[in-house]
N, C-alpha and C positions, 0 to 999 in steps of 0.2 A: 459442558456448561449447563447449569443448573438454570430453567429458567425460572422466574417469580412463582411466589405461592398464588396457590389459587385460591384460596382460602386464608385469611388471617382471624385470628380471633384476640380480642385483650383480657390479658390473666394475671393474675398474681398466686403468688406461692405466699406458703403458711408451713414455717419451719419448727421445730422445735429444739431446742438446746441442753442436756443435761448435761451438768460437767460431773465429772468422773475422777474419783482420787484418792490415792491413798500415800501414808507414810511421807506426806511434804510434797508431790507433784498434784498435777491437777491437769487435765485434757477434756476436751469438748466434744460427746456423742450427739451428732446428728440424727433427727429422722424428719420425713417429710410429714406434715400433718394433714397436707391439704394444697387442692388446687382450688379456686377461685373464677367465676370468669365474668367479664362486664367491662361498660366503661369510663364507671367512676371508680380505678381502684387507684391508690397514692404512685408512686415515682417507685423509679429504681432503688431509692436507699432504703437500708433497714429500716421498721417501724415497730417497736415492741408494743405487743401488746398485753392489754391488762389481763390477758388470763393467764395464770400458772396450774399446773399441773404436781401439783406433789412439787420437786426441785425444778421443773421444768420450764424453761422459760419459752414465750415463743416471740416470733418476729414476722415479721407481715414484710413482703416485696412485690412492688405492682411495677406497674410499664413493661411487661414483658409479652411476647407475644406468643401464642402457638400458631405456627405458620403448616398450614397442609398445602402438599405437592402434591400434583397426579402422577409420578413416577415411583412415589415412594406407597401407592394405594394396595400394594401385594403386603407391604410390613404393615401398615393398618388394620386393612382386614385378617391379618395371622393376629395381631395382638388384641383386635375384637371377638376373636373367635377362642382366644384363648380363655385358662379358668377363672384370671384375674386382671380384666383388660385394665390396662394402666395408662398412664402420662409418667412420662419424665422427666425429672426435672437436674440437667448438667449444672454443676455449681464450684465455684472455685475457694481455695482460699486463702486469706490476704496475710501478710504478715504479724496480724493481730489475733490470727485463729477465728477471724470470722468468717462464717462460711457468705459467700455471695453467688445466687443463681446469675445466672449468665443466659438459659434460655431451656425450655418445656418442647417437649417434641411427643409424636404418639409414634415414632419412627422406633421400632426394638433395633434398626441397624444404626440408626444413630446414637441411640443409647447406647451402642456395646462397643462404640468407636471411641466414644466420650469415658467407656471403663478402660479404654486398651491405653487411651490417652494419661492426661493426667487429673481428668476431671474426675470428682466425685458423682454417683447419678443414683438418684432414689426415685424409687416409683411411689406413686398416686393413686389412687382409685378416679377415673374419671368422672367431674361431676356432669350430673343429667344434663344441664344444659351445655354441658362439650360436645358429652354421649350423640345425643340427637345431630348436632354437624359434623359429629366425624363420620358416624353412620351413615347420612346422608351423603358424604363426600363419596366417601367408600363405593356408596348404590350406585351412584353416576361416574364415577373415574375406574373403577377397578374392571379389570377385562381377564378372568383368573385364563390361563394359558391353558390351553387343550394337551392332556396328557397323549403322546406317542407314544408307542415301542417304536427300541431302535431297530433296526434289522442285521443283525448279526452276520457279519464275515465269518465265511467257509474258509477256517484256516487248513483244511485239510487236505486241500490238494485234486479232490474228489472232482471233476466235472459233471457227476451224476451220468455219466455212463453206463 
């Protein structure tokens, strides 16, 4: 049993939308644009905003949360330390082909459970003010494990006689 975060932060995602098509179909390419964080950001439901991008349309979704655990502080620090530390953002979609986030994680193991699943999951460039409280979480929950050798079995029979 997972206990509460220790850390909660409130964010919104900032999606963008091209649709894609040719010869009479049409489909909707996703990408993330952006995370967000504070806590005047709007609700859960889409909110398009006035910028476009060439075809691109985008959408704004707030009320969401990025929640840090201390158990989860070894997938943090690996995705701080890696070359492009991210946020993720799992998102579902409805029967209208819009995409809806569902929830922002800095976890890469819950990321890759959210791809094994049936979630869609884009990453983010963490913005500065995440940056500083994950880092921060990180500094004070993360305990990196002391490398051991193991010590190998003498399957040979040998008693060193």
């Amino acid at each position: 049993m997972v206990a509460g975060p220790r850390l909660s932060l409130p964010v919104a995602v900032i999606m963008g939308r091209h649709m894609v098509g040719r010869d009479g179909w049409r489909v909707a390419s996703w990408r993330a644009v952006g995370v967000v964080a504070g806590d005047k950001l709007p609700g859960r439901e889409a909110r398009a905003l006035p910028v476009t991008q060439g075809e691109e349309e985008q959408f704004l979704w707030g009320g969401l949360r990025l929640d840090l655990y201390r158990d989860a502080s070894e997938s943090y620090w690996t995705n701080l330390m890696g070359q492009q530390p991210s946020l993720f953002i799992l998102c579902t979609e409805n029967e209208d082909g819009m995409l809806e986030p569902t929830s922002v994680t800095a976890d890469m193991h819950e990321a890759g459970s959210g791809v094994e699943g049936d979630d869609k999951v884009f990453a983010a460039p963490i913005p500065p003010e995440v940056y500083h409280h994950l880092e921060r979480f990180v500094v004070e929950h993360h305990k990196p494990q002391e490398k051991r050798k193991r010590k190998r079995t003498d399957w040979s029979g040998d008693t060193g006689k």
